[in-house]
C-alpha positions in Angstrom: -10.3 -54.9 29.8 -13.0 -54.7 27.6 -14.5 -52.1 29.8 -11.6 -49.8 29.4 -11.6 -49.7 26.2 -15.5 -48.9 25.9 -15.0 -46.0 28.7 -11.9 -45.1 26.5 -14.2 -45.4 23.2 -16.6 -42.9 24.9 -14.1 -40.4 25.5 -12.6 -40.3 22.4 -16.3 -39.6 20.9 -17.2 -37.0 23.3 -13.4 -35.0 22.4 -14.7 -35.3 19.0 -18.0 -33.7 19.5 -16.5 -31.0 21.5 -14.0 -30.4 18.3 -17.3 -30.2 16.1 -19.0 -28.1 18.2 -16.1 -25.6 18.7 -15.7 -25.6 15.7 -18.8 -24.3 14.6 -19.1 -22.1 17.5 -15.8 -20.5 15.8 -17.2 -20.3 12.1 -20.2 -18.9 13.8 -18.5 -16.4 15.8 -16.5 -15.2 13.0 -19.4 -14.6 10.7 -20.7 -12.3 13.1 -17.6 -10.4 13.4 -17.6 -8.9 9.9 -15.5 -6.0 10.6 -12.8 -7.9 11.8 -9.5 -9.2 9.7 -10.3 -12.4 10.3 -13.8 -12.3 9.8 -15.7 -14.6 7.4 -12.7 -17.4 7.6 -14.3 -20.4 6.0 -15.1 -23.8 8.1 -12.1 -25.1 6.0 -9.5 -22.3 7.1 -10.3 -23.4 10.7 -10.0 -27.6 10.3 -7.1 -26.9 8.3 -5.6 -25.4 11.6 -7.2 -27.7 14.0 -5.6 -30.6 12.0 -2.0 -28.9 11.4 -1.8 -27.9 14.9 -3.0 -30.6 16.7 -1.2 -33.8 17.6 -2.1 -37.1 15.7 0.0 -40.1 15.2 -0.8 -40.4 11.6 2.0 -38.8 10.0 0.7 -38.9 6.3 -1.5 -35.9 6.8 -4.3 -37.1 5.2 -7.0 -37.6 7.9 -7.3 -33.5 8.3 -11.0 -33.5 8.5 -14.0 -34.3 10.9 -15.7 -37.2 9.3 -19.3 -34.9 9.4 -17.9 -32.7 7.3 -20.7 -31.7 4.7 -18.7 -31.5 1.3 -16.2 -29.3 -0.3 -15.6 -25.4 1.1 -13.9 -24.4 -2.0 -15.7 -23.2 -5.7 -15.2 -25.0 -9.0 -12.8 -23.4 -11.4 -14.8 -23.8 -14.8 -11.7 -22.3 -17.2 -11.3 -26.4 -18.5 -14.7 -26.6 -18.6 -15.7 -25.2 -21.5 -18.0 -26.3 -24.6 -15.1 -26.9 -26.7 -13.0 -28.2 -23.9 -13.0 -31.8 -23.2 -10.9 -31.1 -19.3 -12.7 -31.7 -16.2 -12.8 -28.8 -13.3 -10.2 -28.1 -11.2 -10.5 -25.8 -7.5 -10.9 -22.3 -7.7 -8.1 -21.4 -5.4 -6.7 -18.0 -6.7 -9.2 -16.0 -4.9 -7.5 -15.7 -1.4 -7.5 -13.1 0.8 -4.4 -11.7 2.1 -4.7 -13.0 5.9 -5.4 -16.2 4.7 -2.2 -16.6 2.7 -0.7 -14.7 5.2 -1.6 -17.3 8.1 -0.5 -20.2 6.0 3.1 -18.7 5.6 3.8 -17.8 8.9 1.6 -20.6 11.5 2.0 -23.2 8.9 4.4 -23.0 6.4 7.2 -21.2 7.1 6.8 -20.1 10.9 10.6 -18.4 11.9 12.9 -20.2 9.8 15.8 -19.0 8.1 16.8 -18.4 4.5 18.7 -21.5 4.4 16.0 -23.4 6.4 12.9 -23.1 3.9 13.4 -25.4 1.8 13.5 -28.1 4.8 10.0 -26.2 6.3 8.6 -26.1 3.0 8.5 -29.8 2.7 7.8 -30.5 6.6 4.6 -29.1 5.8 3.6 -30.2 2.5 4.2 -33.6 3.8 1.9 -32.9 7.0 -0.8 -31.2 4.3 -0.9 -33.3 1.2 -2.4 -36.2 0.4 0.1 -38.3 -0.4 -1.3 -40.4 -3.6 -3.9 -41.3 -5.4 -5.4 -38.2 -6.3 -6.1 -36.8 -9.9 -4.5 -33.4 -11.1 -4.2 -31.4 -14.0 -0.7 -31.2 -15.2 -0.7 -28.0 -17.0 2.4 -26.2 -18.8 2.8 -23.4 -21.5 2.5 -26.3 -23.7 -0.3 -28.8 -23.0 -2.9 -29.2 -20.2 -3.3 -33.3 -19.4 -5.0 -35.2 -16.6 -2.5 -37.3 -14.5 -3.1 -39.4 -11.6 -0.5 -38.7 -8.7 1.1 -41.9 -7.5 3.8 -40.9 -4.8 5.5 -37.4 -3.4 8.8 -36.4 -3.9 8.9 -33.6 -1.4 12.7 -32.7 -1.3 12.4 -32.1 -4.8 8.9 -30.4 -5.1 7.9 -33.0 -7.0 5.5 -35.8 -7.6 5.7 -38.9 -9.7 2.4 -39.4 -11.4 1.1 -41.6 -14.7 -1.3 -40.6 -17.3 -4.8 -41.3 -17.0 -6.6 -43.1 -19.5 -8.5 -43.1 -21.7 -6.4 -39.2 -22.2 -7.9 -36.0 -21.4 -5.6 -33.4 -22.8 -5.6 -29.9 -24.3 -2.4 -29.0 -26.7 -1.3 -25.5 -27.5 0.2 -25.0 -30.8 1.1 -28.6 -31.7 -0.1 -32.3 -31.5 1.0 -34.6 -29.1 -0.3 -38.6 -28.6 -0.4 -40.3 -25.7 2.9 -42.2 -26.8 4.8 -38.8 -26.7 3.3 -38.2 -23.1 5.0 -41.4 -22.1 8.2 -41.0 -23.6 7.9 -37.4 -22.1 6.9 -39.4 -18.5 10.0 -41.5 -19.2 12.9 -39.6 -19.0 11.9 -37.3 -16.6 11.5 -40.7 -14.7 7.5 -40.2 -14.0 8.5 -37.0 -11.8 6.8 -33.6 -12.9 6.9 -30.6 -10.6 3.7 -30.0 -7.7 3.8 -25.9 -8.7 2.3 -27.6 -12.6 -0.1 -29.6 -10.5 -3.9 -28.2 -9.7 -6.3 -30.7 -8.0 -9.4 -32.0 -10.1 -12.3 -30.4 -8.9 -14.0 -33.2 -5.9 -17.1 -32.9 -4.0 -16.5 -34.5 -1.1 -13.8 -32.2 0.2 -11.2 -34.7 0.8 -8.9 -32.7 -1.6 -9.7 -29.1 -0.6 -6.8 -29.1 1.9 -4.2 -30.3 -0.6 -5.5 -28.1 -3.5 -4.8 -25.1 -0.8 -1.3 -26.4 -0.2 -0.7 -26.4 -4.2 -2.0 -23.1 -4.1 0.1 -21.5 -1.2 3.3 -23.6 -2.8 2.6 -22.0 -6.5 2.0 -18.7 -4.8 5.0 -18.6 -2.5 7.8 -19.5 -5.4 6.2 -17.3 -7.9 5.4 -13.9 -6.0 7.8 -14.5 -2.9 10.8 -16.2 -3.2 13.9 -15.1 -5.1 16.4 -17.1 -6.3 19.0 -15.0 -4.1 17.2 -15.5 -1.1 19.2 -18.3 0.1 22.2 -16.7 -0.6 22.1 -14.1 1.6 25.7 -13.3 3.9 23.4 -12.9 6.8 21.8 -16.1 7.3 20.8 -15.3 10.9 16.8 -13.3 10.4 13.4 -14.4 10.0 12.9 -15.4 6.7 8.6 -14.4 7.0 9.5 -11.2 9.1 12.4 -9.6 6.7 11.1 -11.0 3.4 7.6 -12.6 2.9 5.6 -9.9 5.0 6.5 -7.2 2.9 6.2 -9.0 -0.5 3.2 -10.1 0.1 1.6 -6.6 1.2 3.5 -5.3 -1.5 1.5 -7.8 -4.1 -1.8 -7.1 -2.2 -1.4 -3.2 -2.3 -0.9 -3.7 -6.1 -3.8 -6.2 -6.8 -6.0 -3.6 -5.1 -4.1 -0.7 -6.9 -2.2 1.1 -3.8 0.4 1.4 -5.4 1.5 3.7 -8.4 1.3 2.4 -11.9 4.9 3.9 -12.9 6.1 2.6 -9.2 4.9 -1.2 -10.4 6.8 -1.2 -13.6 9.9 0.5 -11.8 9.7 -2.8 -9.7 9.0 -5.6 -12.4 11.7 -4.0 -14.2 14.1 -4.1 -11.2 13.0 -8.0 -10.6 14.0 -8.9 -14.3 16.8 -7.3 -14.4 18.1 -8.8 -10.8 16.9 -12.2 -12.0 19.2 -11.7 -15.1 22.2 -10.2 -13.2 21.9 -13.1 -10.6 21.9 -15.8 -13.8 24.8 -14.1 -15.0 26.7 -14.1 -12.2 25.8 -17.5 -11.2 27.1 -18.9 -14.2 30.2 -17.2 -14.1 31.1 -18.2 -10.4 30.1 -21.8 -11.7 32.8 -21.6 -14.0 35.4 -20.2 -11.9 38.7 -22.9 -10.9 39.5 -22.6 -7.0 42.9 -23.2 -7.8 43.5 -21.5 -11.1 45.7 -18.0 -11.6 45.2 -17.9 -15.1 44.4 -15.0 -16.9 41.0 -15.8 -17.8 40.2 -16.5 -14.2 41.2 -13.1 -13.0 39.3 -11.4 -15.9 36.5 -13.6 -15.2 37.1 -12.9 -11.6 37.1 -9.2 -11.6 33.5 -9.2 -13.7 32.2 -11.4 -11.4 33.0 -8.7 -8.4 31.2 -5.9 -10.6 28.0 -8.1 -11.2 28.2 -8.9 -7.4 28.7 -5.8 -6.5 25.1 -4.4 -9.4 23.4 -7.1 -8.0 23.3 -6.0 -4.6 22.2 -2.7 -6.2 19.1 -3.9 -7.5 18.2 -6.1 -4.6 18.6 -2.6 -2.0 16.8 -0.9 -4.8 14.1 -4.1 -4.4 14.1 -3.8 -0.5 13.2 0.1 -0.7 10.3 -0.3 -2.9 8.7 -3.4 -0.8 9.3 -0.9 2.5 5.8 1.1 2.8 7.5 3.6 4.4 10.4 4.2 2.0 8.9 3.3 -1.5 7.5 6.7 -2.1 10.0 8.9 -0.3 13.2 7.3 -1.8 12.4 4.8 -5.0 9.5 6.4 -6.9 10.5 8.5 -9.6 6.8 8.9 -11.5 5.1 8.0 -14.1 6.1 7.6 -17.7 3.4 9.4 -19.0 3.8 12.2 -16.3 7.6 11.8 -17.4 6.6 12.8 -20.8 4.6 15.9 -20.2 7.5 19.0 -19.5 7.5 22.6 -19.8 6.5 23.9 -22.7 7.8 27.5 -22.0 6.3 30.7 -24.1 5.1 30.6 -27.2 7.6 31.5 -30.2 5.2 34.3 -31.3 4.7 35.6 -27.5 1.2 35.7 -27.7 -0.9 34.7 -24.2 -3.6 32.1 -24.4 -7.0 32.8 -22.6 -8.1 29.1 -22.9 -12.1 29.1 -22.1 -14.1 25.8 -20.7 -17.0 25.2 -20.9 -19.4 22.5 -22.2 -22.0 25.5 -23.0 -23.3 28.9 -21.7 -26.2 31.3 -22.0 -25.6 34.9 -23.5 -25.9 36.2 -19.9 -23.2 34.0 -18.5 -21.4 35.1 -21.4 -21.7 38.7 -21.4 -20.9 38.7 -17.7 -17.4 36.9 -18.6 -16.4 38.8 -21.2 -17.1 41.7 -18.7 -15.7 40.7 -15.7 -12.3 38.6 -17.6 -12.3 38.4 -21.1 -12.2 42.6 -22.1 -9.6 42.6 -19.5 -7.6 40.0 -20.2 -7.9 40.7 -24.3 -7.2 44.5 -24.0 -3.8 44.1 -26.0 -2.6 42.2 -29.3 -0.6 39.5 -28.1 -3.4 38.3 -26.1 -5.9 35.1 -28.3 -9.2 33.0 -26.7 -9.4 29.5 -27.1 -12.2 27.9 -26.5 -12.3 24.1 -24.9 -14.9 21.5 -23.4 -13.0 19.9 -20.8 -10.3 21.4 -18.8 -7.8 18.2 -19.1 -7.9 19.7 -23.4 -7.3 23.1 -21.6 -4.5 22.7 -19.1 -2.5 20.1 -22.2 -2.7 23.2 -24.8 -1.0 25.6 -22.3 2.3 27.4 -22.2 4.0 29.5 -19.6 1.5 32.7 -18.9 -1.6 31.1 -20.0 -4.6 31.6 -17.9 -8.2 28.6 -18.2 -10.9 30.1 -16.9 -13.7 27.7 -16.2 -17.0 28.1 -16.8 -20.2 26.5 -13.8 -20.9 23.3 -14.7 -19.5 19.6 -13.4 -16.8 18.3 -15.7 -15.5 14.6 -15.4 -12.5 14.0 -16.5 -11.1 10.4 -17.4 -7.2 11.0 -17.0 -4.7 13.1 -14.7 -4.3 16.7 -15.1 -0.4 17.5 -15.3 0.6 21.2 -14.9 4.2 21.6 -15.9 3.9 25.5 -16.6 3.3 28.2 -14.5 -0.3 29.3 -15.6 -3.6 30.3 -13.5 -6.9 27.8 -13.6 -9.8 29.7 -12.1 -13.4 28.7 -11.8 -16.1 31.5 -13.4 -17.7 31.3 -9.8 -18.8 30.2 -6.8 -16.3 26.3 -6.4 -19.4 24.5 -5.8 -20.4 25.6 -9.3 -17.5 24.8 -11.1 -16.7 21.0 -10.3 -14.1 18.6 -11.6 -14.6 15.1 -11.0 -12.2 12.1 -11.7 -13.4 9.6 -13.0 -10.7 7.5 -13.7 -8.7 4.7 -11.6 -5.2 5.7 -11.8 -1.9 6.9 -10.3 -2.9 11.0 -9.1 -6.0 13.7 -10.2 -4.3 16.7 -10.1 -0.2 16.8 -10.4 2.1 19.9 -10.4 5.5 20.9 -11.6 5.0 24.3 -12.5 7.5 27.1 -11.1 4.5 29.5 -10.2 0.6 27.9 -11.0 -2.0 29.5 -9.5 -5.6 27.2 -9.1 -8.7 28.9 -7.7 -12.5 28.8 -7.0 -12.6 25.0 -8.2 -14.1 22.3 -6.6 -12.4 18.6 -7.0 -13.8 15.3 -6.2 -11.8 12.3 -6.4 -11.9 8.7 -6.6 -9.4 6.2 -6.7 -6.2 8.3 -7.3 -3.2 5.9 -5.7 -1.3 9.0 -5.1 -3.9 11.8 -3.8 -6.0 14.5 -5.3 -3.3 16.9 -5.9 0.4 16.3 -5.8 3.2 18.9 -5.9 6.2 17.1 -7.1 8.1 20.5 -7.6 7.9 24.3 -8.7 5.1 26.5 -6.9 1.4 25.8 -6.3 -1.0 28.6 -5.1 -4.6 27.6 -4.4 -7.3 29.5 -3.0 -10.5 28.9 -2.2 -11.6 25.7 -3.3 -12.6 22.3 -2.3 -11.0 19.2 -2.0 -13.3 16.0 -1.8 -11.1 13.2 -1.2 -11.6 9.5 -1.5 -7.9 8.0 -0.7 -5.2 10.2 -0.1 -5.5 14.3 0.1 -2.7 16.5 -1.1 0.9 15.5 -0.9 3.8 17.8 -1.1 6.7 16.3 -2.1 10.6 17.1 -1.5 11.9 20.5 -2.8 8.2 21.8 -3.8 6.5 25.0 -2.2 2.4 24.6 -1.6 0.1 28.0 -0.5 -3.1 26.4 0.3 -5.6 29.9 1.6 -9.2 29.1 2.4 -9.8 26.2 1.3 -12.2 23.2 2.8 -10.6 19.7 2.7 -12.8 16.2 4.0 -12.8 12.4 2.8 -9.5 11.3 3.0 -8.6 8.0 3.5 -4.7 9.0 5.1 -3.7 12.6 5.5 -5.9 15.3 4.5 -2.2 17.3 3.8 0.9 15.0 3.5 4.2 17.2 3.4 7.9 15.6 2.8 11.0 16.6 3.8 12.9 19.7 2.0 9.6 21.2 1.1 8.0 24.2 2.2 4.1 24.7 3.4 1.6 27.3 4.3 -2.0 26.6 5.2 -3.9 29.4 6.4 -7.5 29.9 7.0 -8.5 25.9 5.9 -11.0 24.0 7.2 -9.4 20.2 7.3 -11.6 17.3 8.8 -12.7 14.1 8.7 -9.7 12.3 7.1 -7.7 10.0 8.9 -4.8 12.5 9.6 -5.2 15.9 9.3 -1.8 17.1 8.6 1.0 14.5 8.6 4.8 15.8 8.4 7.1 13.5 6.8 10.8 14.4 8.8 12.6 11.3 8.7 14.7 12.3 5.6 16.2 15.6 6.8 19.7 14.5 6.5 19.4 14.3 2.8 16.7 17.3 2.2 16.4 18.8 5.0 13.7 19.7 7.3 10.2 21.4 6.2 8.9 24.2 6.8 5.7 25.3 7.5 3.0 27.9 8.3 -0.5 27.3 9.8 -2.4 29.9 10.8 -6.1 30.3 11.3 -7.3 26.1 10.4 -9.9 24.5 11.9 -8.3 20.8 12.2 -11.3 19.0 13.2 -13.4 16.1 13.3 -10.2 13.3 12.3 -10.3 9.7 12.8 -6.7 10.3 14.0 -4.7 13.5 15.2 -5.0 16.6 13.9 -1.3 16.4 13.1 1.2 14.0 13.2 5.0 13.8 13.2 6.2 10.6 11.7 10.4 10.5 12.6 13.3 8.3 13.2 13.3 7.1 17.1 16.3 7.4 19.2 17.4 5.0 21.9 15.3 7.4 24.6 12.2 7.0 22.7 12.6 3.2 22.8 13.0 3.4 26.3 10.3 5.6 26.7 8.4 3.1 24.3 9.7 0.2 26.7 8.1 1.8 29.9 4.8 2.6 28.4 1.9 3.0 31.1 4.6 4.6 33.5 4.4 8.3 34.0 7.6 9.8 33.7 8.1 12.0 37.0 9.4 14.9 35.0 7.1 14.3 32.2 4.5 14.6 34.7 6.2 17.6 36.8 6.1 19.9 33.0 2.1 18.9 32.6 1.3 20.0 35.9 3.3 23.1 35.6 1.8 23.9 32.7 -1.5 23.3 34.0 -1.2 25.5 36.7 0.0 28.5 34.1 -3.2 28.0 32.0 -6.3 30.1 32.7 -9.5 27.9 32.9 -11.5 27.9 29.9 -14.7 29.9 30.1 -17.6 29.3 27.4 -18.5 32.9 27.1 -14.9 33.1 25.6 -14.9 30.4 23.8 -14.8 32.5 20.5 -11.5 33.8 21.4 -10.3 30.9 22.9 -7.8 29.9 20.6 -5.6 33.1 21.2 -5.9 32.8 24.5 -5.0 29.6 24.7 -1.8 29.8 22.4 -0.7 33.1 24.5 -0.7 31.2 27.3 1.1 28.3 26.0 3.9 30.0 24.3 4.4 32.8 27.2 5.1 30.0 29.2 8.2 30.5 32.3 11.4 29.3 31.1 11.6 26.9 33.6 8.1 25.9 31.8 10.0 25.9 28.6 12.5 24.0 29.7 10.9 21.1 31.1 8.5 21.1 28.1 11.2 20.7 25.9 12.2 17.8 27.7 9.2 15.6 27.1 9.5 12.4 25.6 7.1 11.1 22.9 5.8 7.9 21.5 3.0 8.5 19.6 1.7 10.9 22.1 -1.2 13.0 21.8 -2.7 16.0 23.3 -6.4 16.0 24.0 -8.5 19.3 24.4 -9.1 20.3 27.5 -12.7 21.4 26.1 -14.1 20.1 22.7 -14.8 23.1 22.1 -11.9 25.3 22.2 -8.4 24.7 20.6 -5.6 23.4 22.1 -3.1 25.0 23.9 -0.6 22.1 24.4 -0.8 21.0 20.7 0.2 24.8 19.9 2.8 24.6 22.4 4.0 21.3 21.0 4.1 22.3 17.4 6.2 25.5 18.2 9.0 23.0 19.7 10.1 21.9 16.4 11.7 24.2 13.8 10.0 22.6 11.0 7.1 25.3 12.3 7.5 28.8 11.1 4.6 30.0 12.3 1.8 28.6 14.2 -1.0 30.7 15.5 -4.7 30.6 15.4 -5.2 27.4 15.0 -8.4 25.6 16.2 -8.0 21.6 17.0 -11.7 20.1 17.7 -13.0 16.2 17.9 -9.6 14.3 16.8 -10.6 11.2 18.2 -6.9 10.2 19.3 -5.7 13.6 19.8 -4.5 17.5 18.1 -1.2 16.2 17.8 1.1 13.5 17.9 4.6 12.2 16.9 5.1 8.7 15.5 8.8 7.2 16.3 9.6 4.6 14.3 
């Protein structure tokens, strides 16, 4: 017997070595893998789910960690620990990175419950993760900060029943309070206080790092995720994490790492508040409603409570649109209030046209060749003044319909957006390498238009940081010719209703779409150069039945060099693109039957011709058979691409593709070179 149970003694030790060495091996493996999402995941992240999901018969949850563990994984928090503060540290836990909150709501938290269900999870796991007593905390309020000692769990309730520790360590805001008050306070809320006002006191040994993660997650989760409505919800049968915490928490991510629109944010804290307050309302009225009563009161009270029920599910589909990436911007955003603020100014009472000059200074030659080439023209009747500026935001603000800024070489950083709400002409004095405009601030857009005809030229802008891209046409008409766009997050966007002319310009950097065009509005790019964004033109058509289709021009781009397509269709799926979706890896027989047909009606690519390839190549796709036609037409996408049958020539399917859809008025002379995943594409979703 005695044997046994040394053999069994010896097998239990060498499982626990293996768990030690894996679990290095993992925290090793990770470091190395810095490019990853889960890369750099802390020794702690990984016990945390060793312990959670492996089996153990101790069901207190408090033996998560190896006994070689080396000490605490987690920082100090050092806000108590000031000179004039007498409070001991607490953990730094309000640092986490999206995955790893992410992975604690859905492997260990929350997994696939329901609405109704996470109340029942919630505690499940708080009793597998905390430690059940005898652990100090900082019981911190609006009111006083004091230092408790936790004494037993009251999960159900999200609560735990703790007694002061003495002698008392406290911290008062606004008012004294003795440690007799803190009893009676104790008292009659019978020793309970709730876990989301408890932080962990800061410990070495990292026997508490697990359950000062699990106060954090807990605080987190009923402060940034849950609702009060939530449980509430007529259709009881979803996932809870995939309908609800997913998007809330990318949604609090995007706008931590400002994603997301400044006016966008407050349009959403504003619809939370005033949810929250329509829910109160109608919760206390329901409360006070008799089953069995027809009084008149009741029937009043009654038929408010229908009108509250039916504003609050207002707000929450108003809440759902703006936590839904893809529809926040499309169908919730209505701007900022600052760009709210800036409208038309019209002309001038007196009539007289503005020349508005910028520049920071200028020699006499530059000076004499501008009032050559633009200002004696420009000036050559009465009504016609010259106002001088050093920055061009100074310029564009002190504009009315007609006005004209002509800018002067030289590299101008700006700290704020430049709003155009008037149809004027901003020019650069040269070549658009000389004449730069750089953004320098961190906010919602660079360059915004609402103008009815503006006309921007011979300007280069650099951007960094704008949520909403370098230039933005909300509405009205924007010409621009030959400038350059350096982008840093998003390129230009083209929003519902507006008309954009971009003519030889050179766009690069951008983080999503180099062009981003909506629904209803209408587009012509000729003669760009476009590379070495993530998409290089991406058409926004899954709106159409409220705005209608776009429309669009290309002719004579060089789409190149993308980290994506060279242009992509994001649209609604159907039921046949689904299945299409479904059976992914299969050639479809006709599918295959067009491509081969169309293979045999293309001329082989010669690189003597490959100057001239491009009209070649589009001849040959849209001069097609009919049966050709028709088979193309019948081709089913799901996030397809075309690839170039040679790097370096465009491609003929793409232009064939493109033509298919009506949202193309014209497409011709087009060159599509080194997308990595293809010249075009269409994303179902």
């Amino acid at each position: 017997m005695e044997q046994e149970n040394q053999e069994t003694a010896c097998i239990v030790s060498d499982m626990s070595d293996m768990v030690v060495v894996d679990l290095h091996s993992a925290v090793k493996a990770e470091e190395t893998e810095e490019g990853l999402p889960g890369a750099g995941r802390s020794l702690l992240d990984i016990t945390q789910a060793l312990s959670l999901n492996g089996d153990s018969d101790d069901d207190s949850g408090t033996d998560h960690f190896s006994s070689e563990k080396s000490g605490t994984q987690l920082q100090r928090c050092e806000q108590h620990g000031g000179g004039s503060s007498g409070l001991p540290d607490t953990f730094q836990t309000g640092g986490l990175l999206f995955y790893e909150r992410f992975k604690a709501y859905q492997d260990y938290m929350l997994g696939d419950c329901k609405p109704s269900e996470v109340k029942a999870f919630t505690a499940d796991y708080l009793d597998k993760a905390l430690e059940p007593c005898d652990w100090l905390a900082l019981w911190s309020t609006a009111v006083f900060d004091v230092v408790v000692e936790v004494q037993d769990l009251d999960l159900n309730d999200l609560k735990a029943c703790v007694k002061l520790l003495l002698p008392l360590q406290c911290e008062t805001r606004s008012c004294e309070i003795t440690e007799e008050s803190f009893n009676s306070l104790l008292e009659a809320t019978q020793h309970k206080v709730p876990l989301l006002e408890l932080q962990v006191l800061y410990n070495e040994s990292g026997d508490f790092d697990q359950t000062a993660l699990t106060l954090e997650h807990l605080r987190f989760f009923y402060k940034h995720i849950w609702r009060q409505w939530d449980e509430e919800d007529e259709n009881d049968d979803f996932d809870y994490f995939v309908r609800c915490v997913e998007p809330r928490l990318r949604l609090y991510y995007d706008i931590l790492e400002d994603r997301v629109p400044a006016g966008l944010v407050a349009e959403y804290h504003s619809l939370l508040q005033s949810c929250s307050q329509c829910f109160q309302q109608f919760s206390e009225l329901r409360g006070g409603l008799s089953a069995d009563s027809d009084s008149e009161i009741d029937n009043v009270s009654m038929v408010e409570g229908l009108k509250l029920y039916d504003q609050l599910e207002t707000f929450k589909r108003k809440l759902q649109i703006i936590e839904n990436p893809l529809l926040r911007y499309v169908l919730a955003y209505k701007g900022s209030s600052r760009r709210q603020c800036v409208q038309s100014r019209g002309l001038r009472a007196s009539g007289v046209k503005v020349v508005h000059v910028v520049t920071a200074s200028c020699n006499t030659i530059q000076l004499q060749s501008l009032l050559t080439a633009r200002l004696l023209p420009l000036s050559s009747s009465d009504d016609t003044e010259i106002q001088f500026h050093r920055d061009p935001v100074s310029a564009v603000d002190s504009c009315h319909q007609g006005d004209m800024v002509i800018i002067l070489p030289g590299t101008y950083r700006v700290s704020s957006s430049i709003f155009i709400p008037d149809s004027i002409t901003v020019e650069g004095f040269g070549y658009p390498d000389e004449v730069v405009i750089e953004n320098q601030h961190k906010g919602d857009s660079f360059v915004e238009s609402t103008g009815a005809d503006v006309r921007v030229s011979n300007i280069k802008f650099i951007q960094h940081d704008a949520v909403e891209g370098i230039l933005c046409v909300r509405q009205g008409t924007l010409n621009m010719e030959n400038c350059v766009l350096q982008c840093d997050t998003t390129g230009v966007i083209v929003q519902t209703s507006a008309r954009f002319t971009m003519n030889m310009c050179d766009l690069y950097g951008s983080k999503g779409a180099g062009v981003e065009i909506y629904p209803g509005s209408i587009s012509s790019l000729v003669s760009n150069s476009i590379h070495h964004c993530k998409d290089g033109v991406l058409i926004k058509d899954f709106a159409n039945e409220l705005d209608g289709m776009p429309s669009i021009t290309m002719e004579n781009n060089i789409i190149h060099n993308n980290e994506d397509y060279g242009v992509i269709l994001v649209k609604p799926g159907t039921g046949e693109e689904q299945r299409v979706q479904s059976c992914e890896g299969e050639e479809d027989p006709a599918v295959q039957s067009a491509d081969d047909q169309q293979q045999e009606a293309l001329p082989e690519p010669s690189a003597a011709k490959s100057d001239s390839a491009a009209s070649q190549l589009e001849s040959a796709g849209t001069n097609s058979s009919d049966g050709d036609a028709a088979a193309a037409a019948g081709r089913k996408w799901q996030f397809g691409r075309q690839l170039s049958r040679s790097k370096e020539v465009s491609c003929s399917r793409a232009v064939q593709d493109l033509m298919e859809h009506q949202i193309f008025v014209s497409v011709q002379g087009n060159q599509f070179k080194w997308n990595r995943k293809g010249d075009f594409g269409i994303f179902f979703y």
